[in-house]
KENU-268715 format. One record per residue (C-alpha): chain; x, y, z. Coordinates in steps of 0.2 Angstrom, whole numbers. Last residue first. Layout:
# KENU-268715
site lumfi A | x X | y Y | z Z
...
This chain:
# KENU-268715
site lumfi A | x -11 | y -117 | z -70
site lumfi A | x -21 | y -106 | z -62
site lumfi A | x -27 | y -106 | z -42
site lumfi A | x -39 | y -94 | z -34
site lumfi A | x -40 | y -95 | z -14
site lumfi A | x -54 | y -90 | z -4
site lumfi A | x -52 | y -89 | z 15
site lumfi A | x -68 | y -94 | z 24
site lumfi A | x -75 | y -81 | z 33
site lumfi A | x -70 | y -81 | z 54
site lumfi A | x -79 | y -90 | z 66
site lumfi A | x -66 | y -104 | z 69
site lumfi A | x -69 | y -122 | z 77
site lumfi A | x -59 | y -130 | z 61
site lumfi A | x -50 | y -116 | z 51
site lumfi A | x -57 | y -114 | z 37
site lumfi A | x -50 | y -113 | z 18
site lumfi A | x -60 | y -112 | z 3
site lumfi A | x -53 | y -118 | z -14
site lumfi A | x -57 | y -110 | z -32
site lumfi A | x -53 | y -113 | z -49
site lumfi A | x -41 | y -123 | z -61
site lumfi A | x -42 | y -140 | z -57
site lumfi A | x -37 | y -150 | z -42
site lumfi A | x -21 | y -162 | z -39
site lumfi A | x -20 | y -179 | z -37
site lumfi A | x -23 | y -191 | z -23
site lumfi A | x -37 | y -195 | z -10
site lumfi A | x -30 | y -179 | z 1
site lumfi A | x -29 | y -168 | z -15
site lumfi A | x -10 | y -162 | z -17
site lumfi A | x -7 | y -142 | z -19
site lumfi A | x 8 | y -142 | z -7
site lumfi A | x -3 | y -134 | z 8
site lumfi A | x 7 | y -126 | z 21
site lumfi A | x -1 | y -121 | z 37
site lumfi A | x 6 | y -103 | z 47
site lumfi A | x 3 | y -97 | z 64
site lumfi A | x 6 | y -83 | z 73
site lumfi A | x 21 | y -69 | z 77
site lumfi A | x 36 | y -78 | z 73
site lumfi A | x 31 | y -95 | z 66
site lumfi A | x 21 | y -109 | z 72
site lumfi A | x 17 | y -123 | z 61
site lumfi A | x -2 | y -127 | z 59
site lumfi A | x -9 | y -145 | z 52
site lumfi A | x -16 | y -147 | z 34
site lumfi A | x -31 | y -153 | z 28
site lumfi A | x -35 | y -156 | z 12
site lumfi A | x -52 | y -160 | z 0
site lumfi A | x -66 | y -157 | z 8
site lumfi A | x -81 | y -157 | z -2
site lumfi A | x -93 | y -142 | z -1
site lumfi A | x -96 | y -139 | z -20
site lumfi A | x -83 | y -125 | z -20
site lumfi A | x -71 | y -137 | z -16
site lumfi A | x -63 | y -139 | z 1
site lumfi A | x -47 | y -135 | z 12
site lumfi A | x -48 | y -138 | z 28
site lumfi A | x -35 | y -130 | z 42
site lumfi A | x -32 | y -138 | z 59
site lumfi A | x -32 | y -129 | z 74
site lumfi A | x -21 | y -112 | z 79
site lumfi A | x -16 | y -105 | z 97
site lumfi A | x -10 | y -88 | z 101
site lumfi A | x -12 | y -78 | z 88
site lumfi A | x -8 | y -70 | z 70
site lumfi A | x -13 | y -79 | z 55
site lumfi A | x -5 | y -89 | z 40
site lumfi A | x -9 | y -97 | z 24
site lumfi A | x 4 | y -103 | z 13
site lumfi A | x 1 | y -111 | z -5
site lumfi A | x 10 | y -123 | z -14
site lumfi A | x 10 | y -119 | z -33
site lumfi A | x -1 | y -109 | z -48
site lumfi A | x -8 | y -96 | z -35
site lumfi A | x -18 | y -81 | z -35
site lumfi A | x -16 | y -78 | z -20
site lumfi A | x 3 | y -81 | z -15
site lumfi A | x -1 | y -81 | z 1
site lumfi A | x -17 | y -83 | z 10
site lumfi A | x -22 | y -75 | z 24
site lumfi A | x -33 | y -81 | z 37
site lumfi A | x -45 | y -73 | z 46
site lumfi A | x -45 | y -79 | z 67
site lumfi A | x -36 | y -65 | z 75
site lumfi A | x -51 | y -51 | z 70
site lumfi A | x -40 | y -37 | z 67
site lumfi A | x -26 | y -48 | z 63
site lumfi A | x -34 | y -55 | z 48
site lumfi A | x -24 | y -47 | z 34
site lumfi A | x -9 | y -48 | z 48
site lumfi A | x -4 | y -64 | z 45
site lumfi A | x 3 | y -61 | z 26
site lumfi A | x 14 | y -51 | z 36
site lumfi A | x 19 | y -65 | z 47
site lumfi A | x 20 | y -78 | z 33
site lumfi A | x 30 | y -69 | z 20
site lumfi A | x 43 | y -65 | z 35
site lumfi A | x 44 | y -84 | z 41
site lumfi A | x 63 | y -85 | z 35
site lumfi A | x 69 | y -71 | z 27
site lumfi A | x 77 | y -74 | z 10
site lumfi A | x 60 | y -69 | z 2
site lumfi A | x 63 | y -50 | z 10
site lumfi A | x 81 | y -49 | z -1
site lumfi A | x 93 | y -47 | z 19
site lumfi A | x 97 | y -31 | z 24
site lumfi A | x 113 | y -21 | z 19
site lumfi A | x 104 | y -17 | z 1
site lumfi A | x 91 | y -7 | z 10
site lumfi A | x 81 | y 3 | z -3
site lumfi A | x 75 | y -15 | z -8
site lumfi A | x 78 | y -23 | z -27
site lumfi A | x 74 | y -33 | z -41
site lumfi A | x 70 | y -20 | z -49
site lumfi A | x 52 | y -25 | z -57
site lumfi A | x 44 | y -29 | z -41
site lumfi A | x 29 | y -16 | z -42
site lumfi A | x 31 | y -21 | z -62
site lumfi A | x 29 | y -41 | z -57
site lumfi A | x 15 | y -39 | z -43
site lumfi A | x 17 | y -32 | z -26
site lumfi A | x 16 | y -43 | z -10
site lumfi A | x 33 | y -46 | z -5
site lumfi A | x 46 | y -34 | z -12
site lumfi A | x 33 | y -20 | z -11
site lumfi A | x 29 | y -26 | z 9
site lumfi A | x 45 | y -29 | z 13
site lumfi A | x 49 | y -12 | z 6
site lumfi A | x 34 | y -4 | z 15
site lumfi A | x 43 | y -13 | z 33
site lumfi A | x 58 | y -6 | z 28
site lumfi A | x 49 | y 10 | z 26
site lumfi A | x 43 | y 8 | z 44
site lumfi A | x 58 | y 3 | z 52
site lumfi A | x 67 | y 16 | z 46
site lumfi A | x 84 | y 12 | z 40
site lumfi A | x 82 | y 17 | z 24
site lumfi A | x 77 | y 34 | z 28
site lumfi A | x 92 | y 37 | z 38
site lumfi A | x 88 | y 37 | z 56
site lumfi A | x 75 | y 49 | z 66
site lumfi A | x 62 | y 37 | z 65
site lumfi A | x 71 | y 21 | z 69
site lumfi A | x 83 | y 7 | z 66
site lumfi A | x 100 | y 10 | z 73
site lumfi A | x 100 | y 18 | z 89
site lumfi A | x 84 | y 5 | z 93
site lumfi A | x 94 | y -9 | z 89
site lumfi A | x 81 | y -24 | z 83
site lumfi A | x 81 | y -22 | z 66
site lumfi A | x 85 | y -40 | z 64
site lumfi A | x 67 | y -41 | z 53
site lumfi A | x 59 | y -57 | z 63
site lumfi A | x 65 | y -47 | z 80
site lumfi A | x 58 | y -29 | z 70
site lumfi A | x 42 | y -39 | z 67
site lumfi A | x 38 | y -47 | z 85
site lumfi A | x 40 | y -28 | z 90
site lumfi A | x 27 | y -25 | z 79
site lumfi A | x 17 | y -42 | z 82
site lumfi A | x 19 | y -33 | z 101
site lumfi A | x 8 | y -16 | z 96
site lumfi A | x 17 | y -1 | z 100
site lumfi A | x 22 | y 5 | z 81
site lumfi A | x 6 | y 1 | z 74
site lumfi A | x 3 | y -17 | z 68
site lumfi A | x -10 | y -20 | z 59
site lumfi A | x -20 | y -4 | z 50
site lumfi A | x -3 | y 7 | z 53
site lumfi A | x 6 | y -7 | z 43
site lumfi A | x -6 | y -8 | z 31
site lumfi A | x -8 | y 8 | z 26
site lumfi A | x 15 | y 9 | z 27
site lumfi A | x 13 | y -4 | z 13
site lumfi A | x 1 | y 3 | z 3
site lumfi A | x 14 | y 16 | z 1
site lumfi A | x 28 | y 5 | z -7
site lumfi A | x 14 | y -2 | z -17
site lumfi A | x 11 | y 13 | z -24
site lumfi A | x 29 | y 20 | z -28
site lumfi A | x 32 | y 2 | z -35
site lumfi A | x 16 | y 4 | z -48
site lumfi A | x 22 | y 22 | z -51
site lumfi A | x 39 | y 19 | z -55
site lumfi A | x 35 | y 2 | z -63
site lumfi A | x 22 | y 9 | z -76
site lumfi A | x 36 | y 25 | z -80
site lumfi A | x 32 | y 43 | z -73
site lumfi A | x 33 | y 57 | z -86
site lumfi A | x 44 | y 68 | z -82
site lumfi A | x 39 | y 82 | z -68
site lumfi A | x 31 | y 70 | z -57
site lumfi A | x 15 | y 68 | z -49
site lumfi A | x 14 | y 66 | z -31
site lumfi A | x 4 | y 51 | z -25
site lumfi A | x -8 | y 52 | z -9
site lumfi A | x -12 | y 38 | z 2
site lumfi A | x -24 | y 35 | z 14
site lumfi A | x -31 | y 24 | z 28
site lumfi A | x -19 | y 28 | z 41
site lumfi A | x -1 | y 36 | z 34
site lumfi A | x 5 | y 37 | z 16
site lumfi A | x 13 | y 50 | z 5
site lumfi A | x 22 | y 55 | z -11
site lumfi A | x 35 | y 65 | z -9
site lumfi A | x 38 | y 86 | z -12
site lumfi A | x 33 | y 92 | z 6
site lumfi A | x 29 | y 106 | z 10
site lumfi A | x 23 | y 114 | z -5
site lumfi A | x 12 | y 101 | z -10
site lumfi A | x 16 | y 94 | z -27
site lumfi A | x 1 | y 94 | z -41
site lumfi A | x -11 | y 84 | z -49
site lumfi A | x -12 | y 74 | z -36
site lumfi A | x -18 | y 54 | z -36
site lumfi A | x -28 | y 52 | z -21
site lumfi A | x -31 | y 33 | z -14
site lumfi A | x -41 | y 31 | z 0
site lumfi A | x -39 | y 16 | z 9
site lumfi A | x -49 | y 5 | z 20
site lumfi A | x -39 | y -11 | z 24
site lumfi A | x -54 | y -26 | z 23
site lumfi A | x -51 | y -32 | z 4
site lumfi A | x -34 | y -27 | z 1
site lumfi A | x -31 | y -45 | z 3
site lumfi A | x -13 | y -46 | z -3
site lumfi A | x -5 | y -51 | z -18
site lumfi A | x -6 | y -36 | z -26
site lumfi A | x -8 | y -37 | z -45
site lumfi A | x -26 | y -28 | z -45
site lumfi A | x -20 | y -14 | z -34
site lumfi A | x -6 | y -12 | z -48
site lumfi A | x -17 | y -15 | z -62
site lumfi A | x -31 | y 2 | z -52
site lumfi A | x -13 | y 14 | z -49
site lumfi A | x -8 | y 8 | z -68
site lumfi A | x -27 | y 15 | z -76
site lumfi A | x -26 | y 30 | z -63
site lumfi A | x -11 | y 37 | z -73
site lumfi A | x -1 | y 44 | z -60
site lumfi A | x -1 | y 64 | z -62
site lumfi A | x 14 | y 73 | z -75
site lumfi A | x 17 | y 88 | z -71
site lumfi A | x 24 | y 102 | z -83
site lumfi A | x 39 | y 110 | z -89
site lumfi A | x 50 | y 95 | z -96
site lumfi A | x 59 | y 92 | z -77
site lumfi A | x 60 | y 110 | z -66
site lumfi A | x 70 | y 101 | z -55
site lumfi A | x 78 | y 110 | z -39
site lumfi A | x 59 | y 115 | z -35
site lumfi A | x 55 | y 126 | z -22
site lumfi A | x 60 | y 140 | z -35
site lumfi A | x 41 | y 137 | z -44
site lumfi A | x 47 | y 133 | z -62
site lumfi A | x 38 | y 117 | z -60
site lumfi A | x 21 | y 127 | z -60
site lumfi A | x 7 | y 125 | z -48
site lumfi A | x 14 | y 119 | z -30
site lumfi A | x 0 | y 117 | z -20
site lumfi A | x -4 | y 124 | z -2
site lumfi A | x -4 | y 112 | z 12
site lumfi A | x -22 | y 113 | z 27
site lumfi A | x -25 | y 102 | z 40
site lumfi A | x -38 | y 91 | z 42
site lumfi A | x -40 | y 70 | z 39
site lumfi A | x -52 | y 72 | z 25
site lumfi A | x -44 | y 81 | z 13
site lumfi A | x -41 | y 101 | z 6
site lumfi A | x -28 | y 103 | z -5
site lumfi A | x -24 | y 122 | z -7
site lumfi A | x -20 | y 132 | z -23
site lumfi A | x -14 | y 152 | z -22
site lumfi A | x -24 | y 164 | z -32
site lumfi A | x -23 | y 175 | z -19
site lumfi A | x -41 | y 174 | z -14
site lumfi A | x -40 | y 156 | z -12
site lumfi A | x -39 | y 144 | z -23
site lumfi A | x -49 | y 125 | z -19
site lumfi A | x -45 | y 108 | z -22
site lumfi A | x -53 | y 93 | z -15
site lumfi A | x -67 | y 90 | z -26
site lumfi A | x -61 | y 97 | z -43
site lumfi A | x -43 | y 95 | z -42
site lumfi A | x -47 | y 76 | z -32
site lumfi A | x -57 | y 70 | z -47
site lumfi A | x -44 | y 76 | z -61
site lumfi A | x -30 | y 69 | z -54
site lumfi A | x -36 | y 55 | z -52
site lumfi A | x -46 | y 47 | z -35
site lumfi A | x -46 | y 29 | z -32
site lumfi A | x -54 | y 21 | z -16
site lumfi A | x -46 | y 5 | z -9
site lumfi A | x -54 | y -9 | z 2
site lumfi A | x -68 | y -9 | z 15
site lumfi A | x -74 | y 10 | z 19
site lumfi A | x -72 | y 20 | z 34
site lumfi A | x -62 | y 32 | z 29
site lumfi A | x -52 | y 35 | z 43
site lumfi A | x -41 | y 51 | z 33
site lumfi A | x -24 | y 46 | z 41
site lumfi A | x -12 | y 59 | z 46
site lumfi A | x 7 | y 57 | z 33
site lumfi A | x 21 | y 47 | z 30
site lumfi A | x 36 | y 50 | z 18
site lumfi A | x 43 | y 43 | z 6
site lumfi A | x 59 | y 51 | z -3
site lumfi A | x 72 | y 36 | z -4
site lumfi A | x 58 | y 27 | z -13
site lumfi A | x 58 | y 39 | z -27
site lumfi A | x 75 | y 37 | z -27
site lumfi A | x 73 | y 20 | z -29
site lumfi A | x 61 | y 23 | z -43
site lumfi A | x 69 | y 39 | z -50
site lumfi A | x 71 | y 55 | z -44
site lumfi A | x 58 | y 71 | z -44
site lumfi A | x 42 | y 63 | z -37
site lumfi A | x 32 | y 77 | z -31
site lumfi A | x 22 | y 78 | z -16
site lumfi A | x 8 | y 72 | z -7
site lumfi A | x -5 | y 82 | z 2
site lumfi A | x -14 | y 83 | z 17
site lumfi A | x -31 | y 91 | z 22
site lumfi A | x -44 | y 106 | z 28
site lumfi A | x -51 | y 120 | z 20
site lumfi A | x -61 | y 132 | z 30
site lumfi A | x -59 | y 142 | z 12
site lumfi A | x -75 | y 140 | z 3
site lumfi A | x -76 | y 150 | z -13
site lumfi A | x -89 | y 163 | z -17
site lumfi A | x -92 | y 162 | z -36
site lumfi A | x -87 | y 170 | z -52
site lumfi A | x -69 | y 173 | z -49
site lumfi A | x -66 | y 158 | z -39
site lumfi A | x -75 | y 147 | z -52
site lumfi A | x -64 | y 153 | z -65
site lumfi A | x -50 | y 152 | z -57
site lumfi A | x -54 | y 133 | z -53
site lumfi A | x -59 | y 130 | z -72
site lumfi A | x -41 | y 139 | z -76
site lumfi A | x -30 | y 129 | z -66
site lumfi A | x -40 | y 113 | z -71
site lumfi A | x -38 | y 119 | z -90
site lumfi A | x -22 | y 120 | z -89
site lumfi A | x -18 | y 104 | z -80
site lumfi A | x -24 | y 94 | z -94
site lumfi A | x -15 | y 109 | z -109
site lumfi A | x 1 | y 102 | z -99
């Protein structure tokens, strides 16, 4: 409470003593009331910022109140972001928008979980350009956390948020970046997507359906479910309990780990990554080759023929050596043969 004290009270302080800039422009994300599944429940999607950058960017609550928060001459807070458009804040829980006035304060994501639960994706973040904003308060137009292209924004709560709230509230979200990044809704791996998924009646998966029969925040589960790391995947569970567990899909983990190189149609991803068993790399396109595998001395050590699945390609590699045994703890690179693209670096632990 005394932390976002002194923010409000820096800000005013500034405003007071200062002219203040209010061409402000952004989006914000709102509160997390409920909790994880609920949580989940609330999602919601929001403009992208574009930020141009490789991999995620982390504001906390802090950062984003000093550079992205301004007051206006009512005293009243607005987030201003990248993207444009312009949400006032929320600056006390007993505000009457809120049905929950929690312990009295709000309680931001701790950017030291938001920064382990990037790290425990199993994904390669590496080449989706994300913003991450961690709020120190709700918007009041919307009380969720939120994702769309190339940004997220988290809500802070009004209890304390729990590691595995805030790692699945993250990933979840990740999910929908990745999914504008790869497959936006009129793309054909999307529709290749909904056909692996079995969400392919229109009148019952989509946008204006209940929110867990949305295609996108199925998608987000899957992706959680999938690609997140043990606290992200703590419950066990998706939103949608009448579709299948996400690992129980045939080919799903393939096709989404795909879509890290779908920009370029020839980058493949691997997946799990790290990895202490058999490893799958997949890809979206047409046609697929060979795939080597070699040491980080240069010496080939596998190769390993491509399958087809819905929406690429995918190659299996069981761990084995090809002369025989298995290999240290370290690093492989994988290539297809007659490809352009980097060589896909895969981590493996015992």
């Amino acid at each position: 409470m005394a932390r976002m004290w002194r923010l409000r009270v820096g800000m005013e302080a500034r405003a007071f003593l200062g002219r203040m800039a209010f061409g402000l422009a952004g989006t914000a994300a709102g509160l997390l009331l409920l909790a994880f599944l609920a949580g989940l429940a609330g999602a919601d999607e929001i403009g992208g910022a574009g930020a141009g950058r490789t991999g995620p960017v982390v504001y906390d609550a802090e950062e984003t109140a000093r550079r992205f928060c301004r007051l206006d001459e009512s005293g009243a807070m607005w987030l201003s972001l990248p993207d444009g458009g312009t949400h006032e804040l929320i600056t006390t829980p007993l505000d009457p928008v809120l049905l929950n006035a929690g312990d009295g304060e709000f309680h931001p994501f701790d950017p030291a979980e938001v920064r382990a639960a990037l790290a425990a994706v199993r994904f390669p973040l590496d080449q989706v350009p994300v913003e991450i904003f961690i709020l120190p308060y709700p918007r009041r137009s919307g009380l969720e956390s939120a994702a769309g292209p190339g940004i997220v924004l988290l809500a802070p709560g009004v209890r304390a948020l729990a590691p595995e709230q805030q790692h699945a509230i993250l990933v979840h979200e990740l999910g929908h970046v990745v999914q504008h990044a790869r497959i936006p809704d009129d793309a054909a791996a999307w529709r290749r997507y909904r056909a692996l998924r079995g969400i392919t009646d229109e009148a019952r998966y989509c946008a204006a359906s209940p929110h867990a029969d949305r295609p996108r925040e199925i998608f987000a589960e899957d992706f959680r479910a999938l690609f997140g790391g043990p606290l992200a995947t703590a419950s066990g569970t998706i939103e949608n309990a009448t579709l299948a567990p996400p690992a129980a899909v045939p080919g799903l983990a393939e096709f989404i780990a795909g879509l890290a190189g779908a920009p370029r149609g020839e980058r493949l991803a691997a997946w799990p990554n790290p990895a202490r068993g058999p490893v799958a790399l997949a890809r979206t396109g047409d046609r697929a080759g060979m795939v080597d595998l070699f040491d980080v001395g240069g010496r080939r050590i596998a190769s390993l023929g491509p399958e087809p699945v819905a929406g690429g390609w995918r190659w299996v590699w069981d761990g084995a050596l090809e002369r025989g045994g298995r290999p240290a703890t370290g690093v492989v690179l994988a290539r297809e043969r007659g490809s352009s693209a980097p060589a896909t670096r895969i981590t493996l632990l015992r």
